[in-house]
C-alpha positions as CSV (number, residue, x, y, z in Angstrom):
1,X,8.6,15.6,21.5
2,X,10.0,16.0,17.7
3,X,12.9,13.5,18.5
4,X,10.6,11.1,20.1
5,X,8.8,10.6,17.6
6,X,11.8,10.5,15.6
7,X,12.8,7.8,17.2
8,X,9.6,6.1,16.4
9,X,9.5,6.8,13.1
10,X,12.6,5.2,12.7
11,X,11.5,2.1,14.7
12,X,8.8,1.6,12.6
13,X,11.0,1.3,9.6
14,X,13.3,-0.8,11.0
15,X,10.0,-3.1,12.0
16,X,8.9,-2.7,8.7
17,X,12.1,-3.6,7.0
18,X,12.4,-6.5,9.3
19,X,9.1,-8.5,8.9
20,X,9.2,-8.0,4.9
21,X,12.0,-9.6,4.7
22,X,11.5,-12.1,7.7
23,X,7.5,-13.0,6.3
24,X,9.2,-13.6,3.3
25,X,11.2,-16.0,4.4
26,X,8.6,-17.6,6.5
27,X,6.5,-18.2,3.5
28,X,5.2,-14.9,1.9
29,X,5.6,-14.4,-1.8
30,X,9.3,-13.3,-3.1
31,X,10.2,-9.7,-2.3
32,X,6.5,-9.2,-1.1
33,X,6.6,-9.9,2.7
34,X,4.7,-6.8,3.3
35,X,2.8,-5.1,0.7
36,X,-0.6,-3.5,1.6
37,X,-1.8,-3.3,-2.3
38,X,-1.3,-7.1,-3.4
39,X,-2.8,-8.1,0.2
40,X,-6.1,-6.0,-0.4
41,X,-6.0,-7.7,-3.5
42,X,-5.3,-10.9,-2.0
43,X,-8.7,-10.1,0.6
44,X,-10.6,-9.6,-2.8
45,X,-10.2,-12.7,-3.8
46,X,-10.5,-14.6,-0.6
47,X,-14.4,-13.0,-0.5
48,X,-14.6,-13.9,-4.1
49,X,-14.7,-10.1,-5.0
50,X,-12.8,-11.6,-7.9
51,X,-12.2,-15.1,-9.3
52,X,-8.4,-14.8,-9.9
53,X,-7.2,-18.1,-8.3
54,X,-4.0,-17.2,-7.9
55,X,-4.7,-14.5,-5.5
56,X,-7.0,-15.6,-2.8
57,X,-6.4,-15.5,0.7
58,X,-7.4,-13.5,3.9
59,X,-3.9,-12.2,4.6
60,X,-3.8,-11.3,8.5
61,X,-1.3,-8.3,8.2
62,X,-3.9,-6.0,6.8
63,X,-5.9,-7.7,9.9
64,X,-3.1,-6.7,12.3
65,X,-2.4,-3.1,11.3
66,X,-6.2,-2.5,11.2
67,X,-6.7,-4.3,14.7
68,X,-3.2,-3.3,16.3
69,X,-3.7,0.7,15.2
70,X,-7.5,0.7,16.7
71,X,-6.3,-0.9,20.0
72,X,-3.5,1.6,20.7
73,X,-5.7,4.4,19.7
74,X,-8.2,3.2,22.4
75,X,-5.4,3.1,24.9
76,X,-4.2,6.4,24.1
77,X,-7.8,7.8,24.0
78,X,-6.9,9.0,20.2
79,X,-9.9,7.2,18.8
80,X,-11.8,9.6,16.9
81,X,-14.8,8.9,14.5
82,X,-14.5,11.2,12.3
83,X,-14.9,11.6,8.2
84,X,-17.2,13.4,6.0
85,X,-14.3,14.8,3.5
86,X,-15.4,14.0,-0.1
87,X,-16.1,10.4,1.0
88,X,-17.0,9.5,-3.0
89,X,-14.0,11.2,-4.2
90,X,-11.8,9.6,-2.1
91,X,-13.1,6.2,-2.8
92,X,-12.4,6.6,-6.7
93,X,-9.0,8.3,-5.7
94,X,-8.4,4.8,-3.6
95,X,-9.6,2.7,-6.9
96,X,-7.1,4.4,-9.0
97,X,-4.2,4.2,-6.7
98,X,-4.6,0.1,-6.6
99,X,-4.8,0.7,-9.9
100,X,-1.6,2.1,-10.4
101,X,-0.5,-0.6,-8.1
102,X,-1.2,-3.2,-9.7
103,X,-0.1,-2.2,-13.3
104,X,3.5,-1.9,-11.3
105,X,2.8,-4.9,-9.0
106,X,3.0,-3.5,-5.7
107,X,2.3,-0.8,-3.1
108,X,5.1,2.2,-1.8
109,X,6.0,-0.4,1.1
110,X,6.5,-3.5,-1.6
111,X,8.7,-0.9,-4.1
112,X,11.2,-0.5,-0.9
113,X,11.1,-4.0,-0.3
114,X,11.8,-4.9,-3.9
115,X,14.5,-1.9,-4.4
116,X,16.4,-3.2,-0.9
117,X,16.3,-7.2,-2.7
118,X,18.2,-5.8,-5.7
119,X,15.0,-5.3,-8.1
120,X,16.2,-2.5,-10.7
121,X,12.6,-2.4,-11.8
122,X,11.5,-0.7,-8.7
123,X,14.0,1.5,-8.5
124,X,13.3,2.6,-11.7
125,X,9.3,2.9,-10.4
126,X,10.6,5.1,-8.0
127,X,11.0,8.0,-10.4
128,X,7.7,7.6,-11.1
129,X,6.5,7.5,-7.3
130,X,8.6,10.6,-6.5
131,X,7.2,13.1,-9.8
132,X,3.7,11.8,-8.7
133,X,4.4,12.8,-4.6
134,X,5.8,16.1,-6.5
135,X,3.2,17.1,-8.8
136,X,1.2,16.6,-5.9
137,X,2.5,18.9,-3.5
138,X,2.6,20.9,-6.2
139,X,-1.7,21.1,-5.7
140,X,-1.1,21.2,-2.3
141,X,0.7,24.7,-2.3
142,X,-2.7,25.7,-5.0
143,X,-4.9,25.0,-1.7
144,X,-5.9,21.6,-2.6
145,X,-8.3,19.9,0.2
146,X,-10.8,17.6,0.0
147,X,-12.8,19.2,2.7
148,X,-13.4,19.2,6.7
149,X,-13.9,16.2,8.3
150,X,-16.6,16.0,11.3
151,X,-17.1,14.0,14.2
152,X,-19.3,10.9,13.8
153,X,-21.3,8.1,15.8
154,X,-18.3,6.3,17.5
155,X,-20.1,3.4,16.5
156,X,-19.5,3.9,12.6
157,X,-15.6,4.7,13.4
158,X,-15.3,1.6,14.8
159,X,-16.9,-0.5,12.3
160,X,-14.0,-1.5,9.9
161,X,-11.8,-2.2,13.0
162,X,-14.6,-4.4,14.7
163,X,-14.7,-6.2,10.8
164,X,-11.8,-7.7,11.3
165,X,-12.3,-10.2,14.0
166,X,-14.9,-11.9,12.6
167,X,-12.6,-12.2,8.7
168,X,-10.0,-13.0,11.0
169,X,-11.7,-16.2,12.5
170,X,-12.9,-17.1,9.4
171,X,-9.7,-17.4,8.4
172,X,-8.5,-19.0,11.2
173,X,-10.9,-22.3,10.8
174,X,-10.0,-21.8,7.2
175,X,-14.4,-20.9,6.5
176,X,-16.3,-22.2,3.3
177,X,-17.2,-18.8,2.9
178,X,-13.7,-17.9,1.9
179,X,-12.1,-18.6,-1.3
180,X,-8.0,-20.0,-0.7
181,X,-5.8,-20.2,-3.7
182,X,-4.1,-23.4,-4.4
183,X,-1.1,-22.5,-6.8
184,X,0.1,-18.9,-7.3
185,X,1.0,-16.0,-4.6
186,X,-1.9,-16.6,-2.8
187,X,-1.0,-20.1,-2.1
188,X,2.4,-18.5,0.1
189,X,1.5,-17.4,2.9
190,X,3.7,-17.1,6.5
191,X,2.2,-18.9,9.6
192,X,-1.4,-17.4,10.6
193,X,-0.6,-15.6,14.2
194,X,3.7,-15.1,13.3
195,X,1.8,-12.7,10.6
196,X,-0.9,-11.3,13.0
197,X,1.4,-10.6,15.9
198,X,4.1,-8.6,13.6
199,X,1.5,-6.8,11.8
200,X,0.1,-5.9,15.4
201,X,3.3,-4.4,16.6
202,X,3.3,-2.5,12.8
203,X,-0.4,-1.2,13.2
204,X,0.8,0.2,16.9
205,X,4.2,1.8,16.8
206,X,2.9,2.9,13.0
207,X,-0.2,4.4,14.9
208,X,2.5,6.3,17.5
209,X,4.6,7.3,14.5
210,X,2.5,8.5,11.9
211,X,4.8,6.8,9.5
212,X,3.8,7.4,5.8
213,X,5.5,6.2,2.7
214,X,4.7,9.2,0.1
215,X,4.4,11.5,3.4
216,X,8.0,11.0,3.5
217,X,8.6,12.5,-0.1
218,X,5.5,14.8,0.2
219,X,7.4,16.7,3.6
220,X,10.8,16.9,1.8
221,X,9.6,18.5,-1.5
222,X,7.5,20.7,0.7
223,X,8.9,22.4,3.9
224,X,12.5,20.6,3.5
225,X,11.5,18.1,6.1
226,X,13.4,14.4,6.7
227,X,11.3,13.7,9.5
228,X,8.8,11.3,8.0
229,X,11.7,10.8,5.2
230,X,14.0,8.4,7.5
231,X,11.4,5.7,7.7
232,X,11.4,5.1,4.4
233,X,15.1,5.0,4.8
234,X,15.3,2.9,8.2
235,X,12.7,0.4,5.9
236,X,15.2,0.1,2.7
237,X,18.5,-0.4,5.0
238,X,17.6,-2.8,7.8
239,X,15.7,-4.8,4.9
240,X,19.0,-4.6,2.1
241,X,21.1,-6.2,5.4
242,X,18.5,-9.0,6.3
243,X,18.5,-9.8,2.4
244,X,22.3,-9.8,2.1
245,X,22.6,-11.7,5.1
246,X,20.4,-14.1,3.6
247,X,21.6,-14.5,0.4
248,X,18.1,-13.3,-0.8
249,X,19.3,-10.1,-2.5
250,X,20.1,-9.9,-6.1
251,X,20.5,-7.0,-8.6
252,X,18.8,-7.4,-11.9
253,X,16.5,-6.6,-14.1
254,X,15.2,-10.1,-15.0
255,X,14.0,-12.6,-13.0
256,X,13.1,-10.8,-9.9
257,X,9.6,-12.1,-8.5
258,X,6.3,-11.3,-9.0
259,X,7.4,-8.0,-11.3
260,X,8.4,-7.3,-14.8
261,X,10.3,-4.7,-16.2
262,X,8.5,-2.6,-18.5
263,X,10.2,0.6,-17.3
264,X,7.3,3.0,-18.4
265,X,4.2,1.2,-17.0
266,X,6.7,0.7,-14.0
267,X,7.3,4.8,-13.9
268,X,3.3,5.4,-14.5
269,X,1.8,3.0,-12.6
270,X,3.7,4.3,-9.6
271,X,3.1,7.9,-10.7
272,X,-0.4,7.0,-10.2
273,X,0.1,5.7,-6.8
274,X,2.3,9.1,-5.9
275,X,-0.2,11.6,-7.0
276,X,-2.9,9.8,-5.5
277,X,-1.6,9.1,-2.4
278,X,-0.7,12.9,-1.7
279,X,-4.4,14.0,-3.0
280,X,-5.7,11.3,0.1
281,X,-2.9,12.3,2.5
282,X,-1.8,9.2,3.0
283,X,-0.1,5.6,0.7
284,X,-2.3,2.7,1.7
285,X,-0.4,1.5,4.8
286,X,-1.1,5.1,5.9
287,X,-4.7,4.7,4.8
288,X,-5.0,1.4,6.7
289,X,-3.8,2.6,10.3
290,X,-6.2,5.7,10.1
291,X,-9.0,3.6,9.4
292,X,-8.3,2.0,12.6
293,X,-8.1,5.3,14.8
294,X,-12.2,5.7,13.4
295,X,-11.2,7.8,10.3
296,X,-14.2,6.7,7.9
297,X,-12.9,9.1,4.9
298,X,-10.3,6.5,5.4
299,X,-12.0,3.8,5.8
300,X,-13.7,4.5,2.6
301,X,-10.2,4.9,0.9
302,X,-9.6,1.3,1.5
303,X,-12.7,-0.2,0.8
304,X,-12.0,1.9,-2.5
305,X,-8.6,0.2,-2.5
306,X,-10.3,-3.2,-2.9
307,X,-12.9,-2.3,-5.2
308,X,-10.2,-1.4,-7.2
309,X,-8.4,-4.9,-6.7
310,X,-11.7,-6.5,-7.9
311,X,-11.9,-4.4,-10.8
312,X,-8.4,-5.0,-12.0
313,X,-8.5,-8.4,-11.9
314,X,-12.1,-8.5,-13.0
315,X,-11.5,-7.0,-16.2
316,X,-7.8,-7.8,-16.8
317,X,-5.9,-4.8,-16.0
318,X,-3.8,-5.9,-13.6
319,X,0.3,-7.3,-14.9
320,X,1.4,-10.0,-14.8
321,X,5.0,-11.2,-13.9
322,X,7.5,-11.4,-16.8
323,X,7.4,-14.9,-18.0
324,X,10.6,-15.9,-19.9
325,X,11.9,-19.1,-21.7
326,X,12.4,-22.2,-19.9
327,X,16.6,-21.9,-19.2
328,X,16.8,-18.2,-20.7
329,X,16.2,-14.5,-19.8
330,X,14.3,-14.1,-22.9
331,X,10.7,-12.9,-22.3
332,X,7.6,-13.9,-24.0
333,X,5.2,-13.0,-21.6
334,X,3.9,-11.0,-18.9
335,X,3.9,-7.0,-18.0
336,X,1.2,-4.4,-18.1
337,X,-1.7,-5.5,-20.1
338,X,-3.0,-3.3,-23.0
339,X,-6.2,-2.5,-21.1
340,X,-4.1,-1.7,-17.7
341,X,-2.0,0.7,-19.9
342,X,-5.0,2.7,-20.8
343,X,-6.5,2.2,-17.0
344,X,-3.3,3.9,-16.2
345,X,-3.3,6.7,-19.0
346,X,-7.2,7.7,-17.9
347,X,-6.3,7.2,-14.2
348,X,-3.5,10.3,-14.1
349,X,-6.2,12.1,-16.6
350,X,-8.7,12.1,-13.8
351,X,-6.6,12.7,-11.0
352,X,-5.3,15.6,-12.2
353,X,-8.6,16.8,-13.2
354,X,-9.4,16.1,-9.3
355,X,-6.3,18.2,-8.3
356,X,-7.4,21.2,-10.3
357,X,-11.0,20.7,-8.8
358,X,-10.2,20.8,-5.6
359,X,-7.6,23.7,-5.5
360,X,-8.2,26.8,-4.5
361,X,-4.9,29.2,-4.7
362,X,-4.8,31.2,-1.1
363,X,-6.0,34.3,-1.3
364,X,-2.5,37.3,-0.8
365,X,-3.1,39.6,2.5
């Protein structure tokens, strides 16, 4: 059974890596084919949650993996409504992970993505994603839990799956109601159903799997476990290959898109992400396919997710892409704004504040 899943674990990375690259090249933003934080944030805008117009559109992955995880788990007679763990909590702990996100410009999934395109920046996030998974197992092994979970109306586990076919057919006849960016990432976007059918097959086999991006670190720094470990791995190879075959990958510092390279908002921001993502049991891809099996603690992590997106870009703590001089690599603009550096600063503050809250060392026989 262990090597079955194995098996899909390592399918789903190679899916993964595949369509970021492959949605990329279809039309999705530069090194962001797949990336669960900027397409919440992309979801904000599109229902005018936020008036960034450069960010606005219904993106139909999120759609897919929502949709293609509750399906299976109806198949499979996993679907469970279930939640009742902290709910509040965890929507603030969802906040401040797109938080984090967004002063490094992208989710676990993206920072792959970008590291397997040749983006230094990322992997010098990375650090910062790792000491956050780290510090906390580290309040996982001081008994930190958020509470039981208990069973629910199946009626309110399946509301954020239902959700998403009416969003998705307003997107589809391209609704009033809907806000659509005309410049910007929000304006790249691969065709409507190649997005909804991949993301489908990702919201399945990621269902099967159990796949999780800082569940991959969390395992090794705890009980020595790869087993989670070698999606992440499947992800970065199969998409490094697609981008060398082509011609998309290239090593820098500077010019990579839609990222800058302020190395310590980089580290922190994805700190943030780390820490948060161990303290909610799962990154926000992870977050997204529960929600669809009739987890409402995670369903209430994402709609946290996009409050968070709102808020960012609301109140202008969300970077920005380095901007450099027209011909040069010189940079005049861009990177973590002053007010996202301290939304970062007082983001780790509470979390770990939360960590110390909710721990509770085991009691010795």
């Amino acid at each position: 059974m262990k090597k079955k899943n194995l098996i899909a674990v390592i399918v789903t990375g190679v899916l993964l890596g595949f369509a970021g690259v492959f949605l990329m090249i279809k039309g999705n933003p530069g090194n962001m084919g797949f990336c669960i934080a900027c397409f919440l944030r992309d979801i904000a805008g599109a229902l005018k949650l936020h008036t960034a117009p450069v960010v606005q559109y219904v993106r139909p992955e999120v759609i897919g993996i929502i949709f293609g995880s509750f399906l299976i788990s109806l198949i499979t007679r996993e679907f469970r409504a279930r939640g009742g763990s902290s709910p509040l909590t965890r929507f603030f702990l969802g906040f401040m992970v797109m938080i984090g996100a967004l002063v490094f410009l992208g989710c676990p999934l993206r920072m792959v993505l970008r590291m397997a395109a040749g983006d230094l920046n990322a992997w010098i996030g990375l650090i910062g994603f790792m000491i956050g998974v780290f510090v906390g197992t580290l309040f996982l092994r001081n008994g930190f839990s958020l509470g039981r979970t208990y069973m629910k109306n199946p009626l309110e586990g399946a509301i954020v799956p239902v959700l998403q076919i009416p969003l998705f057919i307003m997107l589809l006849v391209a609704s009033p109601l809907l806000a659509f960016s005309e410049k910007g990432p929000g304006s790249m976007h691969a065709d409507i159903w190649l997005a909804l059918i991949l993301s489908l097959a990702v919201g399945v086999i990621g269902q099967r799997s159990r796949i999780c991006m800082a569940g991959g670190f969390r395992d090794v720094f705890m009980i020595k476990e790869f087993h989670l470990f070698w999606g992440n791995i499947a992800i970065l190879v199969v998409a490094l290959v697609y981008n060398l075959i082509n011609s998309s990958f290239k090593l820098s510092l500077l010019h990579q898109p839609v990222s800058h390279s302020q190395w310590l908002w980089n580290i922190l921001g994805l700190f943030v992400v780390g820490l948060g993502s161990v303290l909610l049991g799962g990154c926000p891809m992870r977050q997204l396919i529960l929600s669809g099996t009739g987890n409402t603690d995670s369903a209430i992590t994402v709609i946290g997710l996009v409050a968070g997106a709102a808020f960012a870009h609301n109140f202008g703590l969300a970077s920005g892409g380095d901007v450099y001089e027209e011909g040069t690599s010189i940079i005049t603009g861009g990177g973590a704004s002053p007010a996202g550096r301290i939304a970062a600063i007082v983001c780790i503050v509470v979390m770990l504040i939360i960590g110390f809250a909710y721990s509770k060392k085991p009691k010795k026989a």
